[in-house]
C-alpha positions as CSV (number, residue, x, y, z in Angstrom):
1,X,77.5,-79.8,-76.9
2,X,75.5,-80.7,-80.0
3,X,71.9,-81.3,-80.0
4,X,72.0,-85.2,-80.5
5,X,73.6,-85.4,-77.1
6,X,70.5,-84.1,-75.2
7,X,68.6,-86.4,-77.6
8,X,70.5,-89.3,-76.7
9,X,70.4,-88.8,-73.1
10,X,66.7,-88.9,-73.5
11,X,65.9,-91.9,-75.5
12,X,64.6,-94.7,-74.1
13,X,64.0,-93.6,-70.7
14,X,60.8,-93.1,-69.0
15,X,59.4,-89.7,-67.4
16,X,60.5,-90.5,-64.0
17,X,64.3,-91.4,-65.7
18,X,65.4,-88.5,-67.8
19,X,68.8,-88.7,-67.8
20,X,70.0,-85.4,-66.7
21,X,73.6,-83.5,-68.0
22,X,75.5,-83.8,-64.6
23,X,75.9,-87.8,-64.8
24,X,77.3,-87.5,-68.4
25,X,79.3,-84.1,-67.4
26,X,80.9,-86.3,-64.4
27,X,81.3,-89.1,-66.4
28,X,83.2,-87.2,-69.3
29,X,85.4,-85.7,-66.7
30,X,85.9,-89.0,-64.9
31,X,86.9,-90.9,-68.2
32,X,89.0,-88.0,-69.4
33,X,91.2,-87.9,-66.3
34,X,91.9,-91.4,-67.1
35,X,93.7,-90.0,-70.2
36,X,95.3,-87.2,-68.6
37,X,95.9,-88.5,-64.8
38,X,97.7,-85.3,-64.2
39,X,94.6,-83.6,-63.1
40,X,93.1,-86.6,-60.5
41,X,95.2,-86.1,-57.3
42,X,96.7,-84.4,-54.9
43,X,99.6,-81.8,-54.7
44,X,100.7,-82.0,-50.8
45,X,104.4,-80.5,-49.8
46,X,104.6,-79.3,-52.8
47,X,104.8,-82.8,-54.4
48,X,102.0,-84.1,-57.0
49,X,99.9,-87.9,-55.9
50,X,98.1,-89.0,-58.5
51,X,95.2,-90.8,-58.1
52,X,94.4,-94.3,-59.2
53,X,90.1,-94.0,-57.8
54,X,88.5,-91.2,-60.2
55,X,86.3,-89.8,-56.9
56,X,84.6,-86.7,-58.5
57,X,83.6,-84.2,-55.7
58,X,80.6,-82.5,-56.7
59,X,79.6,-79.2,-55.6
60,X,76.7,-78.8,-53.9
61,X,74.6,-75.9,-52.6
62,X,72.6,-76.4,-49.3
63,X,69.3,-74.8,-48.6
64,X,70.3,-72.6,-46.3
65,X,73.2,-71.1,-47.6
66,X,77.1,-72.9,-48.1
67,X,77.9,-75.0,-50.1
68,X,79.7,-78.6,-49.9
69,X,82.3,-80.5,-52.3
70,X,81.5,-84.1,-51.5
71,X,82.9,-87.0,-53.9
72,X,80.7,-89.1,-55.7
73,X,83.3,-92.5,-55.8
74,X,84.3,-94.6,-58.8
75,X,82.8,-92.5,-61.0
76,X,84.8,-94.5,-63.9
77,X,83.8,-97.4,-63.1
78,X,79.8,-96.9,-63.1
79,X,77.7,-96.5,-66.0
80,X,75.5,-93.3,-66.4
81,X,72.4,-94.9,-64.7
82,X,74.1,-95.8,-61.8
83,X,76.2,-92.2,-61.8
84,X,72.9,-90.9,-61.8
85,X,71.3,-92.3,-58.8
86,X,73.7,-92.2,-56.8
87,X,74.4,-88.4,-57.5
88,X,70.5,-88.1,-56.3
89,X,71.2,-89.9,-53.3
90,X,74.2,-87.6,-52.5
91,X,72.4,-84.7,-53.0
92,X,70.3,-85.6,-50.9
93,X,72.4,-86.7,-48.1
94,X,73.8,-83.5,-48.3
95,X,71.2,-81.6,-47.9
96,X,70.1,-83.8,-45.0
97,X,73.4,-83.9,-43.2
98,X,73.9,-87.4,-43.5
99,X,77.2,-87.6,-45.7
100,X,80.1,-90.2,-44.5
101,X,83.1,-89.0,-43.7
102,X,85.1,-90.5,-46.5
103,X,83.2,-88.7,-49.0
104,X,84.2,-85.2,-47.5
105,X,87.8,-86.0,-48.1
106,X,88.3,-88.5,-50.9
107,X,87.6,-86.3,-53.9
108,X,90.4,-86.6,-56.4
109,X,89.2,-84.3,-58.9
110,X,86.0,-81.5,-58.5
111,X,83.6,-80.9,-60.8
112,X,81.1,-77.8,-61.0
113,X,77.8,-76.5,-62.5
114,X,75.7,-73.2,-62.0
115,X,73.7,-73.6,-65.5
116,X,70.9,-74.3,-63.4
117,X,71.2,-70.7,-61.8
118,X,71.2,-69.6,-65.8
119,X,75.7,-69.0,-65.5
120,X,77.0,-68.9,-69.0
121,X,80.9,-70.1,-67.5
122,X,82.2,-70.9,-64.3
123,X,85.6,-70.0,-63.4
124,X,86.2,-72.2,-60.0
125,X,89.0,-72.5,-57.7
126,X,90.7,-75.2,-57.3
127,X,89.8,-77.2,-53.4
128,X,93.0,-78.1,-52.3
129,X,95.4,-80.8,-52.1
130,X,93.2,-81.8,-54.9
131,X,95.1,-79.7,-58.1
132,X,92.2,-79.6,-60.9
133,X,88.1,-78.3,-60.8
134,X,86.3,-78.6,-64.1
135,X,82.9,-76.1,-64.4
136,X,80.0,-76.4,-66.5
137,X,77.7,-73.5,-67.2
138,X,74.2,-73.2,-68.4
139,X,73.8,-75.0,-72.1
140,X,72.7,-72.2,-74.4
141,X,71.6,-72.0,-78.0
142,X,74.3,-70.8,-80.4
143,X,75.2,-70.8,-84.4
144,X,77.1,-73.4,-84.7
145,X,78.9,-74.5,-88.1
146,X,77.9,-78.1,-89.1
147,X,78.8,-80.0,-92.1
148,X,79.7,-77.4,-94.2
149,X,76.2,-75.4,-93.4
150,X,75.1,-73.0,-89.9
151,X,72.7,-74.1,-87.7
152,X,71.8,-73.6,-83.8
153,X,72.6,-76.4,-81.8
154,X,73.0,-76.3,-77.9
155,X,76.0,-75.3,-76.4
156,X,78.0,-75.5,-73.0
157,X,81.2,-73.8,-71.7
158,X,83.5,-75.7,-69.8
159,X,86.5,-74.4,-67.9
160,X,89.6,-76.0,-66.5
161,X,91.1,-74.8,-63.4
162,X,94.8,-76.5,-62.5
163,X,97.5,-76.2,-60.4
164,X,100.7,-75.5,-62.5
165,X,103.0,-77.1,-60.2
166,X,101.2,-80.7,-61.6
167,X,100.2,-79.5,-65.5
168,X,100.7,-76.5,-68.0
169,X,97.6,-75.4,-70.2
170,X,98.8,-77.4,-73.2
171,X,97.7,-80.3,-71.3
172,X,94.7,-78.8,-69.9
173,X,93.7,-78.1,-73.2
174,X,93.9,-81.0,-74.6
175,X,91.9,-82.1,-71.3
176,X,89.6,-79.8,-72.0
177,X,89.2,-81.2,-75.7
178,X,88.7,-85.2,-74.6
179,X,85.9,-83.9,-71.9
180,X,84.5,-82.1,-75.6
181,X,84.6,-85.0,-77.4
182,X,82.9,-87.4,-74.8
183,X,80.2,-85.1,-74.5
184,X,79.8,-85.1,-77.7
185,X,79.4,-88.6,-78.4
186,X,77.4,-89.8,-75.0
187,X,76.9,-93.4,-76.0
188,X,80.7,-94.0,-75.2
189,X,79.5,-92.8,-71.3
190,X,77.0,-94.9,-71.0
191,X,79.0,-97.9,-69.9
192,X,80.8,-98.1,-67.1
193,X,85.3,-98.6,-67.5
194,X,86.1,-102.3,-67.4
């Protein structure tokens, strides 16, 4: 992830509103599954559902140990701003046992992060029926070639995990690639989908 994303994020906003990565990393995910539907769904009986909601469930670690996948909804259709608060709020209500039911089971697609814990890559499982989990580790400094010169520029691995039965890793690649190239240019994730 080059450095004018984290630049971008910022600008603009006050103190108490720094964007932070996880609305743009669930909104890159959300608006590449639109191009790749294959990986928002569910695999039940051994037969694939897509999805028509993008309801990213996000994985949460509670205080006391555990962790919970509950889904943030519409992520596609929200801008960042919105995706941001309400991820606050969910965090929240998770950590205060106060989630609705629907968002412990509507989750179409997962999305992951331990950079915060300083993990270079996460390598998830997938939480079935749901048949894709995309993880983000820790953004990092690395050389990075740039217009024909080197430079360091912040980095972040992100890995795909998919049920075969639903895609190949052609596909995930190329999934892979359009969460890449969102990142990479934020400002088209800063609206919501029409």
């Amino acid at each position: 992830m080059p450095a004018r994303l984290l630049g971008t994020a910022r600008r603009g906003r006050g103190v108490l509103m720094v964007l932070l990565l996880a609305p743009l990393m669930l909104k890159s995910v959300a608006a590449a599954v639109r191009r790749y539907p294959e990986f928002n769904g569910y695999c039940e009986d051994g037969a694939f559902a897509p999805s028509e909601a993008v309801h990213v469930g996000v994985a949460i670690s509670l205080r006391a140990g555990g962790l919970v996948t509950p889904a943030l909804m519409d992520v596609d259709m929200k801008d960042v701003d919105q995706v941001n608060r309400e991820l606050l709020d969910l965090i929240r209500r998770t950590r205060a046992g106060s989630l609705r039911s629907a968002e412990l089971s509507a989750g179409t697609i997962t999305v992951t992060s331990l950079g915060e814990q300083g993990v270079g890559a996460v390598y998830g499982i997938i939480y079935p029926p749901q048949v894709a989990l995309v993880g983000f580790g820790r953004v990092t400094e690395r050389p990075c070639a740039v217009d024909g010169g080197l430079r360091v520029a912040p980095v972040i691995t992100a890995t795909l995990a998919a049920d075969h039965r639903v895609s190949d890793g052609h596909r995930g690649g190329l999934f892979l690639a359009a969460v890449r190239d969102l990142l990479q240019n934020p400002a088209q994730l800063t609206k919501a989908e029409p």
